[in-house]
C-alpha positions as CSV (number, residue, x, y, z in Angstrom):
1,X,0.0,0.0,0.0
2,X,2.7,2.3,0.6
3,X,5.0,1.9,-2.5
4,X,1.3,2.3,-4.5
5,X,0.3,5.6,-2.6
6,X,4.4,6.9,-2.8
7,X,4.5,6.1,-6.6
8,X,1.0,7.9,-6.9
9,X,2.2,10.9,-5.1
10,X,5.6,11.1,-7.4
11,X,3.1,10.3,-10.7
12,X,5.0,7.1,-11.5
13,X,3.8,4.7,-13.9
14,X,2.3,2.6,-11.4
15,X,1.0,0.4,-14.4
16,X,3.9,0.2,-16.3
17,X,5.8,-1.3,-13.1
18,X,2.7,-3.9,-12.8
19,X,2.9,-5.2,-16.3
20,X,7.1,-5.5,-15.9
21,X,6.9,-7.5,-13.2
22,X,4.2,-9.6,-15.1
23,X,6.6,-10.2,-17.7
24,X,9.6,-10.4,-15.4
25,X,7.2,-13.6,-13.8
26,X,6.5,-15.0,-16.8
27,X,10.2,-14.6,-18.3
28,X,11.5,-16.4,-15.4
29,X,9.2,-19.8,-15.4
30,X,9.7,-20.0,-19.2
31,X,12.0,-17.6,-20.5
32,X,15.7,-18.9,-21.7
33,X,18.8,-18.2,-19.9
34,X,19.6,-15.1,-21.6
35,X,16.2,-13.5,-20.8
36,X,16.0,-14.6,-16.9
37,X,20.0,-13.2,-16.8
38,X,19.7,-10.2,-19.2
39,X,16.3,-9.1,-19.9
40,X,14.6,-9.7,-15.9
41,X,17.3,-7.6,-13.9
42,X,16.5,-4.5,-16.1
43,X,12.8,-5.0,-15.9
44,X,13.0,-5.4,-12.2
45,X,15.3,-2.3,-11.8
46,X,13.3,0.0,-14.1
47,X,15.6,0.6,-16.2
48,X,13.4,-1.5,-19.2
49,X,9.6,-1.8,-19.2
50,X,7.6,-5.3,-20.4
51,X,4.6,-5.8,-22.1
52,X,2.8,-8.9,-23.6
53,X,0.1,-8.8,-26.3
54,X,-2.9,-11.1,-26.2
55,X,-6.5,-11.8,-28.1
56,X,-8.6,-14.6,-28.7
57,X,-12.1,-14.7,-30.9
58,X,-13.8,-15.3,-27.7
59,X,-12.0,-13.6,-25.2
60,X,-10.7,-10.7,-26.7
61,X,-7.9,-9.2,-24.8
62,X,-9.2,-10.7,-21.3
63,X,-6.5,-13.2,-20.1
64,X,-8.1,-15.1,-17.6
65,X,-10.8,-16.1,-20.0
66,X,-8.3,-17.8,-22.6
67,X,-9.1,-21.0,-24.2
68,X,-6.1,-21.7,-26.3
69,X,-3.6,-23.9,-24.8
70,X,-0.5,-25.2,-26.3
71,X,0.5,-28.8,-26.8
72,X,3.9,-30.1,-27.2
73,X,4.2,-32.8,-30.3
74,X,8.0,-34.1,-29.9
75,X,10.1,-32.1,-30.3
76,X,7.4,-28.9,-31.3
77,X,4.2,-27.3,-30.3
């Protein structure tokens, strides 16, 4: 609650942060080596932002209602 209200107060992109550390999660259950050891510090430190991109015909843009699911076949998906 404080960090929100301080980063309010100072007009930080609040959102921006929240979506980084979105991808930050993401990049480090699945991402490769080079992302978790490159790409993760700077999005943790601020000094680069994340972003994903998402729709599905029935979902739209809502996440949480996603149907597609990937399936590995050997050695692909």
């Amino acid at each position: 609650v404080v960090l929100n209200e301080e980063m309010q107060l100072a007009r930080a992109p609040i959102d921006a942060m929240a979506v980084s550390i979105v991808v930050a999660s993401i990049l480090l259950e699945h991402g490769s080596d080079h992302l978790k050891t490159e790409v993760v510090p700077r999005l943790l430190d601020g000094s680069a932002l994340g972003c994903f991109g998402y729709s599905e015909p029935e979902s739209g843009s809502d996440v949480a209602a996603a149907k597609t699911k990937a399936e590995r076949d050997g050695d692909e998906w």
